[in-house]
Every structure is written in C-alpha cells, then in structure tokens.
C-alpha positions as MATLAB code, in Angstrom:
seq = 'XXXXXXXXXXXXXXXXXXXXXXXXXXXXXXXXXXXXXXXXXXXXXXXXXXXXXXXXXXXXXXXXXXXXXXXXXXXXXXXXXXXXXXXXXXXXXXXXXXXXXXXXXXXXXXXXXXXXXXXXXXXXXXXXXXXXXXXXXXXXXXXXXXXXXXXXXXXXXXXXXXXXXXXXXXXXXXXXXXXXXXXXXXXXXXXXXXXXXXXXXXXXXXXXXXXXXXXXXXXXXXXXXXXXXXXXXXXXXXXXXXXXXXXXXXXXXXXXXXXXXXXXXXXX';
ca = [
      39.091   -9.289  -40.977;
      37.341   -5.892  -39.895;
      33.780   -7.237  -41.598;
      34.313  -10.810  -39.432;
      34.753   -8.631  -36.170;
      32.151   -6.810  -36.783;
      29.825   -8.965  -37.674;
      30.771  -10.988  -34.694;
      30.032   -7.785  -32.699;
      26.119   -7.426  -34.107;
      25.786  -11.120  -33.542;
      26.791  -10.860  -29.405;
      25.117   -7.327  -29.735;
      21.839   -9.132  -31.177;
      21.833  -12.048  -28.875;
      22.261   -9.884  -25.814;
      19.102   -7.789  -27.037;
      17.112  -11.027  -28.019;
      17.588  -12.601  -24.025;
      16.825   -9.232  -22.690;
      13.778   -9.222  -24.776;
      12.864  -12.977  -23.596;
      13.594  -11.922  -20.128;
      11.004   -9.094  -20.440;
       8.773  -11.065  -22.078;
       8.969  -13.680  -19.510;
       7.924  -10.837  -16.270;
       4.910   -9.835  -18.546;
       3.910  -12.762  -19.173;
       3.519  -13.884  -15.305;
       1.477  -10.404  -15.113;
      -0.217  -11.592  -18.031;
      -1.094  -14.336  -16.109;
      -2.989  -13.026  -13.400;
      -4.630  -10.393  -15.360;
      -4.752  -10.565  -18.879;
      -6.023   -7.994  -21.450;
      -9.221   -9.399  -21.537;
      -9.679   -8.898  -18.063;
      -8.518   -5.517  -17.991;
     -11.432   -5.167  -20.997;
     -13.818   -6.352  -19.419;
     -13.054   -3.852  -16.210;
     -13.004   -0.895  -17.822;
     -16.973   -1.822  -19.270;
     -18.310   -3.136  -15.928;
     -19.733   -0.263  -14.426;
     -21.085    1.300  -17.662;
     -24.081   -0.855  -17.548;
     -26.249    0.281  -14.731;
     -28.304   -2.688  -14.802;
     -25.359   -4.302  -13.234;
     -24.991   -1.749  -10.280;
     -24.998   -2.975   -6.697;
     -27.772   -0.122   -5.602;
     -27.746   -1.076   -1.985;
     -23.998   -0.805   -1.423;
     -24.636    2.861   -3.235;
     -27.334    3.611   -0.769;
     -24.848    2.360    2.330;
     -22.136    4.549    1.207;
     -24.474    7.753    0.703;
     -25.633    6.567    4.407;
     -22.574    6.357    5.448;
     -20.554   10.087    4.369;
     -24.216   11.723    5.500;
     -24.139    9.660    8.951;
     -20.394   10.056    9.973;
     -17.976   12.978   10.378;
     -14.572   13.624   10.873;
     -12.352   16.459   11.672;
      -9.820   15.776    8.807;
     -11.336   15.240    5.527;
      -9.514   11.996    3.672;
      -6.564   12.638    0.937;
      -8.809   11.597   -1.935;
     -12.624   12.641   -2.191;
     -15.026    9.645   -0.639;
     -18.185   11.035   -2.836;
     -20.379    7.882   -3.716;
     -20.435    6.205   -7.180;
     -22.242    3.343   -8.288;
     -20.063    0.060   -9.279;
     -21.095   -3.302  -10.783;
     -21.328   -6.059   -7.979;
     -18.584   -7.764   -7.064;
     -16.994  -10.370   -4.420;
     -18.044  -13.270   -2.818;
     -19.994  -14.647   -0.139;
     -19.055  -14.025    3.790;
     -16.845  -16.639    4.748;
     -14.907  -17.489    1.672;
     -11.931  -16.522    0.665;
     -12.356  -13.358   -1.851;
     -12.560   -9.627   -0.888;
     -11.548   -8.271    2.129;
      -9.550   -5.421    3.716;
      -7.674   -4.943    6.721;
      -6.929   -1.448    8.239;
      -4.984   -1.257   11.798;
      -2.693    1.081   13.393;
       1.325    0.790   14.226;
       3.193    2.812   16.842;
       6.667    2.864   17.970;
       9.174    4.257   20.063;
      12.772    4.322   18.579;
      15.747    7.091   18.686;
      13.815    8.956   21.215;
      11.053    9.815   18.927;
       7.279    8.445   18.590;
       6.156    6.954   15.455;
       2.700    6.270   14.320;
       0.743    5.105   11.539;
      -0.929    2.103    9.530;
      -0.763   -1.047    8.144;
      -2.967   -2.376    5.321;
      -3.697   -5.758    4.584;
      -5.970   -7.574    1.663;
      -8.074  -10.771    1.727;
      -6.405  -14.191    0.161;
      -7.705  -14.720   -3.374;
      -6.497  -15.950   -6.824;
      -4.583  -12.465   -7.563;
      -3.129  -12.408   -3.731;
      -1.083  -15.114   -2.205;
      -0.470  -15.145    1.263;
       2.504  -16.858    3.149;
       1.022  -18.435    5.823;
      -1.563  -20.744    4.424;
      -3.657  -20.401    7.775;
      -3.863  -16.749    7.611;
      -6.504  -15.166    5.331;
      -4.792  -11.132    5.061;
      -1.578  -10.292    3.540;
      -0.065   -7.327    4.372;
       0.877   -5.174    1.653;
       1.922   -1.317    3.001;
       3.152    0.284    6.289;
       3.902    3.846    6.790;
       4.887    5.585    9.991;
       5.841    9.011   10.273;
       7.466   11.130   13.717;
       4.404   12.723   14.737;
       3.932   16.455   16.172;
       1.420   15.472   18.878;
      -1.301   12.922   20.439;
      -3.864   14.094   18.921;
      -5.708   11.522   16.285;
      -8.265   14.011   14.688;
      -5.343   15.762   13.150;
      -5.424   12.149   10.752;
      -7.951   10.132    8.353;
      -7.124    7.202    6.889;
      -9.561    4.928    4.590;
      -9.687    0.963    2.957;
     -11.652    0.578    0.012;
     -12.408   -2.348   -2.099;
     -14.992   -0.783   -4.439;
     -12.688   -0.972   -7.212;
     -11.827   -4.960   -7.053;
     -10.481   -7.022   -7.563;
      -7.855   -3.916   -7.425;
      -7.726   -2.130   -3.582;
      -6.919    1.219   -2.753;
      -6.198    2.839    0.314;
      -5.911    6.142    1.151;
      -5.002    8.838    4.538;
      -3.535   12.194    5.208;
      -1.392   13.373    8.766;
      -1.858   16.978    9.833;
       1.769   19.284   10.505;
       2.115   22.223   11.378;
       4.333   22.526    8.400;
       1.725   20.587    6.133;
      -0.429   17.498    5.332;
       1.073   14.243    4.582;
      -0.971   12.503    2.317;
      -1.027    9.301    0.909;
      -2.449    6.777   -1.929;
      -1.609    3.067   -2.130;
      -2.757    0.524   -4.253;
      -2.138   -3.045   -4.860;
      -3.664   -4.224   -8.999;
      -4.987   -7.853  -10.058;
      -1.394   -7.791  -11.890;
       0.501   -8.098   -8.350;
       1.783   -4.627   -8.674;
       1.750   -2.784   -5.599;
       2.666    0.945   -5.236;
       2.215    3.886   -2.690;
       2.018    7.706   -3.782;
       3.239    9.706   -0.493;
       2.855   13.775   -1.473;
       3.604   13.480   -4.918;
       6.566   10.506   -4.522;
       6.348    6.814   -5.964;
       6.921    4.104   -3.956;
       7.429    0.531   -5.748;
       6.165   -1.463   -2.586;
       7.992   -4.757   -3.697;
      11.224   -3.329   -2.633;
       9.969   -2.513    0.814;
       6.416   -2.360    2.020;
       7.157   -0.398    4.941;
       7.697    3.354    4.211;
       9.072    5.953    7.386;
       8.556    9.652    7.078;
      10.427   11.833    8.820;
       8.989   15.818    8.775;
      11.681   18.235    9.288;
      11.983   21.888   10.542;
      12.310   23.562    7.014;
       9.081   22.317    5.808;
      10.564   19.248    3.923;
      10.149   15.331    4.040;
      12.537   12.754    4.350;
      11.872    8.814    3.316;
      13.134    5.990    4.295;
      11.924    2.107    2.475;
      12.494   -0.953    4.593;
      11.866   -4.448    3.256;
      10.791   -5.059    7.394;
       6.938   -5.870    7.370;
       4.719   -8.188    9.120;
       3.677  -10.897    6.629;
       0.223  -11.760    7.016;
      -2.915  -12.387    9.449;
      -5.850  -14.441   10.349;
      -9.350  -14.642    9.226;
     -10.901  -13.322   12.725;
      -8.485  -10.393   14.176;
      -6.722  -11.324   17.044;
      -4.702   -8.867   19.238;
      -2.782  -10.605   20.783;
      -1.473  -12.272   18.175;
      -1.208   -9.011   16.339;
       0.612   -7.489   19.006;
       3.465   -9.986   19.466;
       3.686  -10.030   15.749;
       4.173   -6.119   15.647;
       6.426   -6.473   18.794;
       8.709   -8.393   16.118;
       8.265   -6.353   13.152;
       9.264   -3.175   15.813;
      12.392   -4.836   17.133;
      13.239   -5.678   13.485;
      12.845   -1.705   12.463;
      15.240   -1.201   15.448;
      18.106   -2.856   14.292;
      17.849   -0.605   10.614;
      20.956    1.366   11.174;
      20.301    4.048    8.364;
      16.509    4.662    9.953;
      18.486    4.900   13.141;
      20.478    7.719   11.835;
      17.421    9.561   10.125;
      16.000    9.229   13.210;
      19.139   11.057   15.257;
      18.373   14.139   12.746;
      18.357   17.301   15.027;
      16.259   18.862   12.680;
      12.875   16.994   12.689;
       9.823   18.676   13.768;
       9.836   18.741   18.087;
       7.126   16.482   19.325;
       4.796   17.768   22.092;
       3.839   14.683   23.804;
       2.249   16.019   26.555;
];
C-alpha cells in the first residue's frame, strides 16, 4: 500500500513538473519567435566587419558631441562607435524613437519627467493601428527646482533593432540616473540607480527623493498607449491630460506623495 501511494505521489509530482516545464517552454518559445538564436548570432557579428559600417552616421555623431553641450553630462557615456547599417527608409514603418516630456501637479507637489516611445515594426506592436509609436517607459520624479540644466536625458537607436534610452536628474542629495531598454524579444526593463524595473508590470515608474538621502518607488500599470506618425500636441496633450487624471486616482502614489519627508521644492 505505502509503494502504491507513493508512487502515485511521483506520478502527480512528475506531471506537475512536466506542465510547468511545457508552460515555460511555451513563454520561450513566443520570445523565440521574435528573436531567435540565430538572430541574436548574427547581432553579436554585425559590427565586427567594418566594411559594413555606416561611416556617415559615425561622422554625424562625432559632429554632433563636438557641436553641442550641455550642463549635465548623460548617465551613460555618448562617445561615438561605429555600427553596421541598419533601418529602413523615411516613411516606412521601421526605426524610430520618440522622446517627450511629462509634468504634473498632484498632492501638492510638482512632478516632472519623460516618456519614451519606439517606432511600429515586426518586434513592436502598437495598439492603435493608426498610430506609428508605442510607448514603452515613463518616469517622473518630485523635483527640487525649475531649473532643466540640472537634467539630460537621451534616445538612441544605434543598437537596433534593440533601443535604449538613457537620463540622469540633479539633487541636492544626489543624481538620479536611469537606463531603459526595450530587446527584439519584447522584453522591456528600466535600471533606476542600481534598481530593476520589469516594465511589463507597469511602464510608468514615480520617484520620490526624500530628506535622508534615500529613494522611494512607486510602479503604475497607468501609461499612455501609443502615438502618431507626425507629433501632434494637441493630441498629445489631451492624451497626457488622461494619463494625469488616471495617476490621480492611484491611492498608494497619493499617500507616497503626502510623505512629510520628501525633499522641499523651491518653485520660485
């Protein structure tokens, strides 16, 4: 009787395991999809071959650090390198980024920050088949004071078809600095001083600095879904005027933001 039970008890044991297994196999497998191994073989040798270099998007980008200067270097080093060419012709969907600003009042605090969108293509689905950008990470933080040199923020696309964006925030306390990236596999993640963020359970992150020189975080699934082709702001505007009211109605960012301890604002 003891050798039936427990045989019975490796069999259920077994059979759990085995439909765990299949239901692994079955998420890799859509990853697989998109991006297979063969891809991700083939990436990793592009840019060896320097016959395959685009040398006149090097020569822009050189052009570019040399031409322009800001006050707040970016999170992550923009020094030049040369990549294979990539993309597709203007006008089609393929590679494009999308870099704009957020800003709201809530709790009696200002909040500012970005939002970061990629162009449609077969790795990137976007909801609303007239729009072209999907947005794929918010972050807003309480900010110390008006001023915008104390921030940098950058899009880049020279690593397609995976993105990468990057910025950093000025404190008095200390720099807030941050690296997000959305893969050809559909992952999408955000690195915010030295914490993970797995953006499909929330694209929007808040950041609260407080008084002791510490961060707090708070992940909302609240984001605005997508945009056109040609930016419109109007259309932006009521569309962050919806994702704002949305925010509002988080009760647990509500309390975060009632924390007497944040950093005082000087608004003036």
């Amino acid at each position: 009787m003891k050798k039936v039970l427990l045989l019975l008890c490796f069999t259920v044991l077994f059979a759990n395991c085995h439909k765990k297994e299949k239901k692994e196999q079955k998420i890799n497998q859509k990853s697989d999809s998109l991006w297979t191994f063969s891809d991700r073989e083939a990436y990793s040798l592009r840019n060896i071959d320097s016959t395959n270099w685009d040398m006149e998007m090097l020569i822009a980008d050189i052009e570019g650090n040399t031409r322009y200067s800001w006050p707040t270097k970016p999170a992550i080093s923009d020094f030049p390198s040369p990549v294979a060419k990539y993309g597709t012709k203007i006008g089609q969907s393929g590679v494009g980024t999308f870099l704009g600003g957020l800003e709201l009042e809530m709790e009696g605090k200002l909040l500012r920050g970005v939002i970061v969108g990629y162009r449609r293509d077969k790795y990137r689905e976007v909801i609303n088949p007239d729009d072209l950008y999907e947005i794929r990470f918010n972050l807003l933080w309480v900010v110390e004071d008006l001023g915008y040199g104390n921030g940098a923020k950058t899009v880049v696309s020279r690593n397609y078809p995976h993105y990468l964006s990057t910025g950093k925030q000025k404190t008095r306390l200390g720099n807030i600095d941050w690296v997000q990236m959305t893969m050809a596999d559909g992952s999408n993640f955000a690195i915010i001083n030295q914490r993970y963020f797995d953006l499909e359970f929330g694209k929007t992150i808040i950041i609260t600095p407080l008084k002791d020189g510490s961060l707090r975080f708070h992940q909302s699934n609240e984001s605005i879904s997508s945009l056109g082709d040609d930016f419109d702001e109007e259309i932006f505007d009521e569309k962050a005027k919806l994702f704002y009211e949305k925010l509002k109605t988080d009760k647990v960012l509500a309390q975060l933001l009632k924390n007497k301890n944040i950093i005082e604002q000087d608004l003036n």
